[in-house]
N, C-alpha and C positions, 0 to 999 in steps of 0.2 A: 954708755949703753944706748941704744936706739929702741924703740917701739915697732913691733910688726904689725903695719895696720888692718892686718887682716884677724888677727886674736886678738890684737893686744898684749901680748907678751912681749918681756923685755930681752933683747937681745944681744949679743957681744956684736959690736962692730968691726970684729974679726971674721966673721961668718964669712964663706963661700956663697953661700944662697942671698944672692940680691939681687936686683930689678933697676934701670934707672930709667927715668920718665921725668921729661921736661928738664933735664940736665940736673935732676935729686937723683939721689942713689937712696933708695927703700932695702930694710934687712930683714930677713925671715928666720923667721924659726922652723920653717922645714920646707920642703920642695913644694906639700900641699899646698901651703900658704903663697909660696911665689907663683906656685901656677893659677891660680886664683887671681890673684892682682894684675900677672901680666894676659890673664884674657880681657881686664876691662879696668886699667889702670885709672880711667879718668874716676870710677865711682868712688876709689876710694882715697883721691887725695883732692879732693875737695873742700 
């Protein structure tokens, strides 16, 4: 399981909804969530 750093929910890292930034692949829990992190991906992997 992965964490979505935009909730924080746990996520299956089977999920279609992901992001990758700085060569990480980030998993979400829903499109909300991914569109959120990839408009300003550095705030939240800090």
């Amino acid at each position: 399981m992965a964490r979505d750093v935009i909730c924080g929910m746990s996520v299956k890292e089977d999920t279609d909804i992901t992001s990758t930034f700085s060569g990480k692949t980030y998993y979400f829990c829903s499109v909300d969530c991914k569109e959120e992190f990839d408009k300003n991906p550095i705030k939240y992997t800090r």
